[in-house]
N, C-alpha and C positions, 0 to 999 in steps of 0.2 A: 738075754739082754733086750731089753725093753726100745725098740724102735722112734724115729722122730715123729712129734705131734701132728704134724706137717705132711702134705705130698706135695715137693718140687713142681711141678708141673698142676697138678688139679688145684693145689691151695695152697700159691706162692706167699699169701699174705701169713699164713701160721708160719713161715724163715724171717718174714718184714717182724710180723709184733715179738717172736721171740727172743730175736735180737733185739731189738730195743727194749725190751724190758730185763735183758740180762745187761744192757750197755748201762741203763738208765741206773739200775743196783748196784754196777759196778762207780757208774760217777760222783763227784761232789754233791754232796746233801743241800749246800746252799742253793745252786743249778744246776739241776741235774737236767735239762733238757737245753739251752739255749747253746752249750760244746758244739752241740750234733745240728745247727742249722748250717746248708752247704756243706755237709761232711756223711760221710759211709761212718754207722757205727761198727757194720760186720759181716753186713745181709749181706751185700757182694760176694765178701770172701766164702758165704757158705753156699751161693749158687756157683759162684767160677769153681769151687769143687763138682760141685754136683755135675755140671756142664762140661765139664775139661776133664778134669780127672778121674770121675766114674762112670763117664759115656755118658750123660745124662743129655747133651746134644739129640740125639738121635731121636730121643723123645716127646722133644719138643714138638708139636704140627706147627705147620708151613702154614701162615693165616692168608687168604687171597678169597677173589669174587667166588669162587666153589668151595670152598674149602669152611667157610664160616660157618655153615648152615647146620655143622657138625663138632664147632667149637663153643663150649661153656663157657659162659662169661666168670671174670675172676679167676680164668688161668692162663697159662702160659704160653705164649704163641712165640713164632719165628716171623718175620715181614721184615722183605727185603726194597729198598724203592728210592725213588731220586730225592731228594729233599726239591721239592717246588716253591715255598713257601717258606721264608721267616715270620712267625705271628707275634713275636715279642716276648714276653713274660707275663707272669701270672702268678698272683701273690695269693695263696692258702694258706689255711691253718692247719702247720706242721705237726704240733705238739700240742695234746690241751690237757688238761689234770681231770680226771674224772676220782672224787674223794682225794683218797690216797695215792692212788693209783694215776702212772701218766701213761696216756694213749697217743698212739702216733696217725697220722693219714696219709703218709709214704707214699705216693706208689697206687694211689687211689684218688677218682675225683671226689667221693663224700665222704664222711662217717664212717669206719666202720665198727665203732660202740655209737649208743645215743650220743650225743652231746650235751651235756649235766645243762640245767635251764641255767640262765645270768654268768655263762662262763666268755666274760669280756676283759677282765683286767688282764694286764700283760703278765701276770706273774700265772694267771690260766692258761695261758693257751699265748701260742709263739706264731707269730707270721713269718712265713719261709716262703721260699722265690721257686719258680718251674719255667727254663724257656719251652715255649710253644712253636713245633713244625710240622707243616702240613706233606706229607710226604703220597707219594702215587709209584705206581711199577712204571720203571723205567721205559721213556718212549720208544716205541722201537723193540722193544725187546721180544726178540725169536724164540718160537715156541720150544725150541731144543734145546732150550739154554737155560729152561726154567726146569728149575724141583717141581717134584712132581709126589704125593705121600696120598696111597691107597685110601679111600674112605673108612674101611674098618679101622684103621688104628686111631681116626676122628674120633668113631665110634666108642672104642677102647679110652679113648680119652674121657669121653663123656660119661660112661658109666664108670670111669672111674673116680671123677669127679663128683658122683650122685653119691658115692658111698662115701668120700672124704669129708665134704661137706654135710652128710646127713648122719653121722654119725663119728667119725673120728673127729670132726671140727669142732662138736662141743666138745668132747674132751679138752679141744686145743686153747677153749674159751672159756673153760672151766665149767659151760652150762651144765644145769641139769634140769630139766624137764620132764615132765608127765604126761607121756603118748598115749593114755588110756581111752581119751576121746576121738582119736585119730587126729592126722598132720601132724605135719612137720612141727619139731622147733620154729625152725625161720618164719614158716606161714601163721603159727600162730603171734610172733612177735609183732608181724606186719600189721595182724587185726588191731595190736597194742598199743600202731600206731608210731612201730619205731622205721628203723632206715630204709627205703624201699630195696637196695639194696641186699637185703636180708630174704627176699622172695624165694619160694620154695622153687625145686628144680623144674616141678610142671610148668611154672609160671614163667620160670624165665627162659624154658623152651619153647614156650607162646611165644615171648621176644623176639626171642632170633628169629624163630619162623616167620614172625609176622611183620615185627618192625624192620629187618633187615631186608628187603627186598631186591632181588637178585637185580643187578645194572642192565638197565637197558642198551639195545643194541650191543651188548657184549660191552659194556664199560667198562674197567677195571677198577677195583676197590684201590681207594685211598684210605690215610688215615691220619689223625690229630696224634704226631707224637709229643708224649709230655718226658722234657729229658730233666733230669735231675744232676748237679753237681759235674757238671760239663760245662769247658769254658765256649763261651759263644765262638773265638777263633777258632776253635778248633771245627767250626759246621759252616761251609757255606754251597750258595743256593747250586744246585744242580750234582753237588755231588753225590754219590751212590754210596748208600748202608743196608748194614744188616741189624734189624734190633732184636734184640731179646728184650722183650716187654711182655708185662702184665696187660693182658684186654680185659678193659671193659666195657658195663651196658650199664648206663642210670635213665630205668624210663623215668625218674623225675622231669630228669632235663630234657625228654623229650617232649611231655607231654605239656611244656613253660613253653616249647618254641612251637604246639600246636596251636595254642590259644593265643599266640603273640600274632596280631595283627600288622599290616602293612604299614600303619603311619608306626608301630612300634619299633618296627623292625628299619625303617630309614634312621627312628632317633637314636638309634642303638649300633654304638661305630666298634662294637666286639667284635671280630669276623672269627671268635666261633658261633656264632650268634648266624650264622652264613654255613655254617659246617654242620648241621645238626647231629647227635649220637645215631637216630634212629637211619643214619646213610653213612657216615663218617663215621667209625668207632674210635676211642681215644685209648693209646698203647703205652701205657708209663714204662719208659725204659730202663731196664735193670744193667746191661751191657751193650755197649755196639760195635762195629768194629767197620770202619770207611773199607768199601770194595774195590778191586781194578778187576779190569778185563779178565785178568787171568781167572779171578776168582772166578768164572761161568761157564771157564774152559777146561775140562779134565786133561792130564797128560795120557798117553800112549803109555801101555805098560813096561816098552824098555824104549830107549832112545841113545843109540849110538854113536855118539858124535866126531869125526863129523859126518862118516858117512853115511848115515842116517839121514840128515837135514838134505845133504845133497838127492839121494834118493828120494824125498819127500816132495824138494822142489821140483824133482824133474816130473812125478807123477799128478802134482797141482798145475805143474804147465801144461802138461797132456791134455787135463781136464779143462783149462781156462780155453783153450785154443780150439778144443771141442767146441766149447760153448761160443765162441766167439768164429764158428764158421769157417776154421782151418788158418784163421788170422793169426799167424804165428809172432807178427811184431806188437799186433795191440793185445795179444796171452802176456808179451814179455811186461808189455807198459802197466797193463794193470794190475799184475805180481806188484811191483814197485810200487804202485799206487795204492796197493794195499797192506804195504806192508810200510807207508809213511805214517810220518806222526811229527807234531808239534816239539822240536825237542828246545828251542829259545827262543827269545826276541834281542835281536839287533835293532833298535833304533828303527825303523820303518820294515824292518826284513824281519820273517817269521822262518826261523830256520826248521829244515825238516818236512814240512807239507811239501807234497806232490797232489797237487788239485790235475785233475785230470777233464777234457773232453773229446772225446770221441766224436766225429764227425760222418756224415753220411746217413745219417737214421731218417728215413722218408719212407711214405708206405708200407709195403711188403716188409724192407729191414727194421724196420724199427717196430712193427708188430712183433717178429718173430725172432729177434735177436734181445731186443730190449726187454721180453719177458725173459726171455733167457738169463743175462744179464743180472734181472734183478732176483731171479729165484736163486741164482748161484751165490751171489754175495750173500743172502738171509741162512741162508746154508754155512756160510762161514763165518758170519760173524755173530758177535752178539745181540749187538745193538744195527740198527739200519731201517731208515726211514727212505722213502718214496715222492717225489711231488711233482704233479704231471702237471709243469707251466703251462697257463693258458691266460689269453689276456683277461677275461673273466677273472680263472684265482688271482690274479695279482691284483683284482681289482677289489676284490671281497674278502683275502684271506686274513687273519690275523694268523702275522708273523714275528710282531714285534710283544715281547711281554711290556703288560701294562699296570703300575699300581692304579688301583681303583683308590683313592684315601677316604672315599663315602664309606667303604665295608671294611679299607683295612686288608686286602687282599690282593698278591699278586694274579693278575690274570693273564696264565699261560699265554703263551703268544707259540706259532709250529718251531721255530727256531730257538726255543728252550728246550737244551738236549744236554744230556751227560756225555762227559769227555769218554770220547773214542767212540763215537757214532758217526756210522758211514751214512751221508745223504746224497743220492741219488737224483739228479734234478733232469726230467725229462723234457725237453724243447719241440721236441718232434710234432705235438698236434701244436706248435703258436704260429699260429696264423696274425696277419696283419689288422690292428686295431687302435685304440685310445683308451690309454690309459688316464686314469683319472686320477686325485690325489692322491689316492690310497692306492693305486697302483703304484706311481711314478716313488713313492714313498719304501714300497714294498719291493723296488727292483732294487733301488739304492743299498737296501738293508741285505739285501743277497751279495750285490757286488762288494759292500764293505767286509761281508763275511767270508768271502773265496780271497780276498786280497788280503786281510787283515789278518782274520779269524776271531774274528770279537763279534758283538750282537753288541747292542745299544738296545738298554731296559728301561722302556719311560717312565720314570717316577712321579710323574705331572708338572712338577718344578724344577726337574732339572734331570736329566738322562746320565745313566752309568754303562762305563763298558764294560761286559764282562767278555773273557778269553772264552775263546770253543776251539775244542780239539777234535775237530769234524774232518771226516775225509769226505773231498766231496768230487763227483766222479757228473760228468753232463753229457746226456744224451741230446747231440741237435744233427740238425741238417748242415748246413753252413758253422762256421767259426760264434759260437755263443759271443754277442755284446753284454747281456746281460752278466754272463757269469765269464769274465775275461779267467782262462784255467791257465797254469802253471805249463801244462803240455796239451798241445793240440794235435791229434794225429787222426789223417782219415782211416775211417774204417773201409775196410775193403777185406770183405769174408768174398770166398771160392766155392763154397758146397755149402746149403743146407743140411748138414748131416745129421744123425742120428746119436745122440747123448747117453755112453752108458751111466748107468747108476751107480755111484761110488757105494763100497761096502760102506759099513759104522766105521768100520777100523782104519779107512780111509779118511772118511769126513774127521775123525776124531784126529788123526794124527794132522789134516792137515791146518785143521782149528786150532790145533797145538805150536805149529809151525809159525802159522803167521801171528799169533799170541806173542810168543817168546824170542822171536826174532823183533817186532817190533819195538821192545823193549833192551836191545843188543846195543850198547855203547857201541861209536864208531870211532875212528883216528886211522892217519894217512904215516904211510911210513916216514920217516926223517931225512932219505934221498930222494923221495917222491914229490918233497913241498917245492925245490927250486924247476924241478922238469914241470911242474903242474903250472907253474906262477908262469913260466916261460911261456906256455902253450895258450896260459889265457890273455897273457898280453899279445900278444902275436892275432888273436881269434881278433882282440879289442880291434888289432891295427886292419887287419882284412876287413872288418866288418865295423863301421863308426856306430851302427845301433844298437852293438851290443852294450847293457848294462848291466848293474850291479844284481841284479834277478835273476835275467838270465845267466849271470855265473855263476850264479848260486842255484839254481834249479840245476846245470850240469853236476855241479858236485855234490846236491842231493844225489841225485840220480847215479852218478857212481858208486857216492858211499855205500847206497839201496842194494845196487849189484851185489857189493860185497857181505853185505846184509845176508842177501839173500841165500847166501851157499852158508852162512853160519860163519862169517869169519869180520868183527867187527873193524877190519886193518884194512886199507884202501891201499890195492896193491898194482902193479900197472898193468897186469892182465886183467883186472876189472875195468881197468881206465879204457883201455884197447876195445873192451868190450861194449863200456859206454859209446864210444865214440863208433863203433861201427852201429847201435842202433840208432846213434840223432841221425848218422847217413842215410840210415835208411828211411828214418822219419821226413829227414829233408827233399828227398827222391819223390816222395809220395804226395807230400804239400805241392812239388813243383808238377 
């Protein structure tokens, strides 16, 4: 039995033209193309086999700033990254009639037959829609948490790709050509003047090599995804995907935005026009599928529940309290802290966050706890960003994302994060200064984000807010103005001590812990709600300053307890237990 014309991965486009040419035979002779604008004729279905049900996944390379240098263009990549960027839409020609015969551009930005000369009228060729987004690897994102794929199976891809497209792809085209003079098919077609696209494999290993030039300073490779038959609600800005897309390389277009000049490039409000191929590659997506946390977190090969979880927590406190100096009540607080999360909005109240700051970080402590501090958290989470306040950065950072509407381009701002990133904000070196616009602008937008949890995105004429589901955890000396936190508690560590090194099976299981319990529905028993209601009006009556926050941060903070042993039910040995640590918090502020 005679094999596919095609290899899945080296030459995704011989599944694109087969099925459409078996779609197009099978439709209406009147229109037989214009069914299939905005619609899958079939190509999907024979990759989600290939992908799902033949293991074909596994295949696929991981495309990122290393990894490129060893991927052929016109096949098949994995990239995984935030969506930073909505760019709009983009109108191609879907389908054009070449004779008899109709040709499709799926899944491609040019040609991939010539295009017959005078093919305009609409009954040639079909204009079909692409939205456009600019996507990057995720901020923050720890090095343990990334895929990782050996260089030889690059390799593997690539010489497999030499042989597909040099030989089994005419087959797939039906070509037949005369090697008697040496070169390629493709290289000779290129002399004939047809698609550049068609470039022999030397040629467009020069490409990579040459146009794609490794990011400086260690930058991460972004990229122009082109998504096809995807509802726009279904994408918005900062959330995290996985694509399976087709990459490719048209030095045409690179070599348009070589010779495109600076007054050309103002008149020109395309902001791929701002994205060049020769830095940005463009990834036509065949599937995607939106990521959480979980996804970046392997589980532990068996998990017990519940005694398992308890075990778990009792050895991540060991370690939290290690690290934090033998501080056994700020080990408990930032278990809790790290194991909140945004679960609603009440009206002014953001249910769920436990914003957190630590107090006492000056000198010697906050040299040598605060590294500590932050190398422990990148260790366990996925995502986690760093920002060592100073009146300086506040005065120069962008913080705020900004559209540009000259280019058409969102410009990142540090506070455009994917949901479930832990930020870190260091007070310890701000010393006394003047703030200036763009400071006094850039505190506000921190304080609106530990209170609210929103970010405010300037679009020039009018600002949006979007939700962040940020933990956000402050190192200062004194009580942060700035960043007013959920819980204040001094630090007060006893020993410098010495930090063992957790195994993998450790790190792993307790990545898993705090993953999965984060995500743990909570609820209060049914004889618990009138002793809980009693206890806080009574706090109300002792105390007139209590409000509606601080009641709501206590019964975060219990539920968190209960959370945290694996048990989503607030039970009043957790309550008891809460309340013996605000004691103890309370002791310590006095």
């Amino acid at each position: 039995m005679v094999g596919p014309l095609y290899d899945f991965v080296a030459n995704p486009f011989g599944a694109v033209r087969l099925s459409f040419e078996q779609a197009v035979a099978a439709s209406p002779a009147d229109d037989p193309v214009a069914v299939f604008a905005g619609k899958d004729w079939g190509a999907l279905d024979l990759f989600r086999d290939f992908l799902l049900e033949k293991g074909g996944l596994s295949q696929v390379p991981i495309l990122d700033a290393s990894s490129r240098q060893w991927i052929q263009p016109n096949s098949l990549v994995r990239f995984r990254g935030m969506v930073q960027d909505m760019l709009g839409k983009e109108l191609y020609i879907g389908a054009f009639q070449d004779g008899s015969n109709w040709r499709t551009n799926k899944y491609s930005d040019g040609a991939l037959f010539p295009m017959p000369a005078g093919c305009q009228s609409a009954y040639e060729s079909n204009l079909w829609e692409r939205l456009l987004l600019h996507c990057v690897p995720v901020p923050g994102h720890n090095s343990w948490a990334t895929h990782s794929t050996p260089p030889q199976v690059f390799r593997n891809v690539m010489d497999n790709s030499m042989y597909e497209h040099g030989e089994k792809r005419q087959r797939d085209e039906g070509i037949v050509e005369n090697n008697e003079h040496g070169g390629s098919p493709s290289s000779k077609k290129q002399k004939e003047g047809e698609h550049p696209c068609q470039l022999n494999h030397s040629s467009q290993r020069s490409l990579v090599q040459g146009g794609f030039s490794e990011p400086r300073n260690g930058a991460a490779l972004s990229c122009v995804i082109k998504m096809y038959d995807t509802p726009e609600c279904d994408l918005k800005l900062n959330d995290v995907f996985e694509f399976i897309a087709i990459y490719t390389f048209d030095p045409e277009l690179v070599a348009y935005k070589e010779d495109a000049d600076d007054l050309t490039d103002d008149l020109l409000d395309d902001p791929l026009m701002h994205l060049p191929p020769s830095k940005v590659p463009r990834l036509h997506c065949l599937i995607c599928r939106k990521l959480a946390i979980q996804d970046f977190v392997s589980s532990p090969l068996s998990v017990e529940l519940p005694n398992m979880i308890k075990g778990i927590r009792g050895s991540l406190l060991r370690h939290l309290t290690q690290v934090l100096g033998n501080d056994g009540l700020a080990a408990e607080c930032l278990l809790l802290h790290l194991l909140s999360r945004l679960r609603a909005r009440v009206d002014a109240v953001s249910v769920g966050k436990l914003s957190l700051n630590l107090t006492g970080f000056n000198g010697e402590t906050a040299s040598i706890f605060g590294n500590r501090i932050t190398s422990a958290i990148q260790s366990l989470l996925p995502f986690s960003q760093y920002i060592p306040l100073t009146v300086d950065y506040l005065n120069t950072a962008t913080l705020q994302p900004k559209k540009n509407n000259q280019t058409g381009r969102l410009i990142p701002g540090v506070l455009q994060l994917a949901q479930g990133t832990h930020l870190t904000i260091d007070e310890s070196h701000l010393q006394p200064g003047n703030l200036d616009s763009n400071g006094v602008h850039n505190a506000r937008l921190l304080k609106k984000l530990i209170e609210q949890l929103s970010v405010e995105y300037d679009f020039e004429f009018y600002t949006s807010e979007m939700t962040a589901d940020v933990q956000l955890l402050i190192l200062s000396d004194g009580k942060s103005n700035i960043m007013p936190a959920d819980l204040v508690l001094p630090f007060c560590p006893n020993a410098v001590n010495s930090i063992a090194n957790p195994s993998p099976e450790e790190l792993q299981s307790w990545r898993w812990y705090l993953d999965t319990l984060r995500s743990l529905p909570y609820s209060s028993q049914p004889d618990l709600h009138q002793m809980l209601q009693d206890e806080l009006v009574a706090a109300m009556r002792e105390d007139r300053s209590l409000g509606c926050q601080q009641l709501n941060r206590w019964l975060t903070m219990a539920r968190l307890i209960s959370v945290s042993f694996g048990d989503g039910e607030l039970s009043l040995e957790h309550w008891q237990m809460f309340k013996e640590i605000e004691r103890l918090r309370k002791e310590r502020i006095k």
